[in-house]
C-alpha positions, 0 to 999 in steps of 0.5 A: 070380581077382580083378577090381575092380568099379567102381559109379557111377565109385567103385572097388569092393574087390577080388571073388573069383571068385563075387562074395565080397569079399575084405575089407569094409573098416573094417567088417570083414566078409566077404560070402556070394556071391550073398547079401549085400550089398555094403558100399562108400562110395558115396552113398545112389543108387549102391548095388547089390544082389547078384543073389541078394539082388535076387529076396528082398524082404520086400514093399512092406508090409514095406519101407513099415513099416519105412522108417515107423519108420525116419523117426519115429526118425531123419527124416535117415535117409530117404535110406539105400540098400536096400544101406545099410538092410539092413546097419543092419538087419543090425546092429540086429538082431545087436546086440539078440540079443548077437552079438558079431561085431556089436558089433564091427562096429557100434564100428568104424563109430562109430569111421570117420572118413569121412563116410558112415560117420558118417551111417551110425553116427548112424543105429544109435545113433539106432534103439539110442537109441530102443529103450532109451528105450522099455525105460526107459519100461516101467521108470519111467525107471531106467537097466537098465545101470550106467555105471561109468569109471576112472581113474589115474595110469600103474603104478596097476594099472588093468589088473590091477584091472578084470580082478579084478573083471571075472572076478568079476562074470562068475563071477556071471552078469554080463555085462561090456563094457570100452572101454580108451582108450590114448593116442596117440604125438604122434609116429607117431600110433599106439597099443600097444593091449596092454589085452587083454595085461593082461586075458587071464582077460577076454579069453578069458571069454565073458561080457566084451567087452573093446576097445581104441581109441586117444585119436588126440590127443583131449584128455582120453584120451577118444576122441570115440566112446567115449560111441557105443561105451558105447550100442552095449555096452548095446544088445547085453546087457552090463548092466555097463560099464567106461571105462579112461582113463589119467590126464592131468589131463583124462581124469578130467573127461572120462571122469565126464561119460559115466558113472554113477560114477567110480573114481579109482585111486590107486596107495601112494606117489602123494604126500599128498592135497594132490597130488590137491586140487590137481588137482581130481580127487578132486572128480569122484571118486565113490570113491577106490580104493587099489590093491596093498593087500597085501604090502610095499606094504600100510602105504603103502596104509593111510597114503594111505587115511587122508589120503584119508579125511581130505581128503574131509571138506573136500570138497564133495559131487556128490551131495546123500545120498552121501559118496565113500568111499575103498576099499582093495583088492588085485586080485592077491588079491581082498581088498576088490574085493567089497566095492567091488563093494558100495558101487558098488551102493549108490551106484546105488541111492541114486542111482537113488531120488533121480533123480540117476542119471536125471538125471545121464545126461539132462546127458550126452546135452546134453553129448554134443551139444553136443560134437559140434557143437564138434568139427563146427564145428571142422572145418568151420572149418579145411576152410573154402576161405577158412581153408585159403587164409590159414591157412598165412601167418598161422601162418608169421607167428605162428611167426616172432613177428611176429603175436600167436596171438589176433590171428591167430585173430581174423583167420581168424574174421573172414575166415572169418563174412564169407565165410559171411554173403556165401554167405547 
């Protein structure tokens, strides 16, 4: 038996007789009847508590001390509903005790589009964010987890080679978390999402974690959440993670600035190494790896390893006391992967002794802010009553040739700070 249940005028998902919930939406999780909360998109004042849950609180000590630490974390998130505080709670403490079924969860609430949930994701990442600040603390600062992103042209055998090291690593007692980025169609605006396809041993080890997402037309390959979905991994144990991007020319820029090192994957027969100087990419590179080094491909791979080599030697160096090295391996019979495995490990070190690595995250966190506000300010600017109303005809205009694109840009800005100064 099903009826729909409406709170404070919102339409409520579907209940089965009992009060269990048929579906939690794109948080995924069904709900225990007479015991969960229910988890909807009603604003912080329309929640409500199921009544086997009303009876079981922790106390106006309890509830006190919590809503204090909540506040010294975030200050914005003293407006969460008991409904709401009790299912970050619920994630927090599943994340930091290595649930998986909560890193899940907690990744497709990083990756909602609807607002209240974004209100939501800052406020777990802001109670994960502090408590790894804190474990740093009692390290002097080094980073416990190792950022590592990949990148490369499509048929590099990216896919392939994270699995041989993945399974490698985990043989060791590592835990590994990878977030592949596939790109988007710019036509239907869907996404294959097949990694898991190509990693099956990962796949199935429960020592990794691998997650698909699409890039839904984000620049770079890069999704806007994926530096989220890399706080969310750490917090939930995975000492080791990987970021998959497909080379598009932008993802190598993109995917380097959230990550401790970045591999580019360079596939034999990719053309000599003035293709990859004049696309600026070996500059980011922190290693150039040379994949399917074995059978009737294995003198290609020498060849392009040595003009690889040679390039590097023009190349300005991103670190003061580390020289990128380039790396040829074979992911379908192991041989060189360990031994990458090596040199990644060198790099951190080095890294880590001379504060480059600390470093280099505290510059990420800058320009993850500073990319949200872009893309913030981006879509107040098009949901802008003035902008929408104008918009349409000066599109028209420029399509049809009669208005410069700048001059139409300029107009909507114009419009659009004028409306604004007259609101203030």
């Amino acid at each position: 038996m099903l009826e729909l249940r409406v709170v404070a005028g919102t339409l409520r998902r579907p209940l089965l007789h009992g009060g269990q919930r048929l579906s939690s939406g794109p948080i995924g999780r069904h709900l225990n009847p007479g015991r969960d909360i229910h988890w909807g998109l009603e604003g912080p004042n329309r929640a409500s508590v199921s009544a086997g849950h009303r009876g079981r609180g922790r106390g106006e000590e309890g509830r006190g001390a919590r809503a204090a630490h909540r506040r010294a974390v975030d200050p914005a998130g003293a407006d969460l509903s008991p409904r709401e505080e009790h299912r970050l709670s619920y994630l927090y403490d599943g994340l930091v005790s290595g649930q998986r079924a909560c890193l899940a969860e907690a990744i497709t609430l990083t990756e909602s589009t609807l607002p209240r949930h974004r209100q939501l994701a800052g406020q777990l990442l802001g109670r994960l964010l502090h408590r790894q600040r804190e474990r740093e603390a009692s390290t002097e600062g080094r980073p416990e987890t190792f950022r590592i992103g990949l990148s490369g042209p499509p048929g590099a055998g990216k896919s392939t080679f994270i699995e041989a090291l993945g399974t490698m690593l985990t043989a060791r007692g590592d835990k590994l978390a990878v977030l592949a980025v596939d790109p988007s169609s710019s036509t239907s605006g869907g996404s294959l999402l097949g990694d898991k396809t190509r990693m099956p041993l990962l796949s199935r080890d429960m020592r990794a974690y691998v997650r698909p997402s699409p890039s839904s037309g984000t620049l770079g390959g890069v999704t806007r959440t994926t530096n989220e979905a890399i706080v969310v991994c750490e917090a939930a144990g995975y000492s080791t993670v990987l970021v998959e991007t497909v080379g598009v020319g932008q993802s190598e820029f993109a995917v380097a600035d959230m990550v401790d090192m970045f591999l580019l994957l360079i596939p034999p027969g990719a053309g000599d190494e003035l293709q990859g100087i004049k696309r600026g990419i070996v500059e980011v590179a922190d290693a150039v790896v040379v994949t399917k080094g074995d059978g009737d491909l294995l003198p290609q791979a020498r060849h392009i390893q040595a003009e690889y080599t040679s390039a590097l030697k023009f190349m300005r160096q991103r670190l003061p006391k580390w020289k990128p090295r380039v790396m040829r391996v074979s992911a379908q019979t192991g041989q060189g992967v360990p031994e990458l495995w090596d040199v990644a490990l060198e790099f951190r070190e080095i890294g880590l002794s001379s504060g480059s690595l600390q470093a280099r995250r505290c510059a990420q966190r800058t320009s993850w802010m500073r990319s949200l506000i872009r893309n913030g300010v981006l879509e107040l600017f098009l949901a802008h009553p003035v902008v929408r109303a104008r918009a349409t005809q000066l599109e028209t205009r420029v399509a049809e040739g009669l208005l410069a694109p700048g001059a139409a840009a300029d107009a909507l800005l114009a419009a659009f700070t004028e409306d604004v100064a007259k609101e203030r």
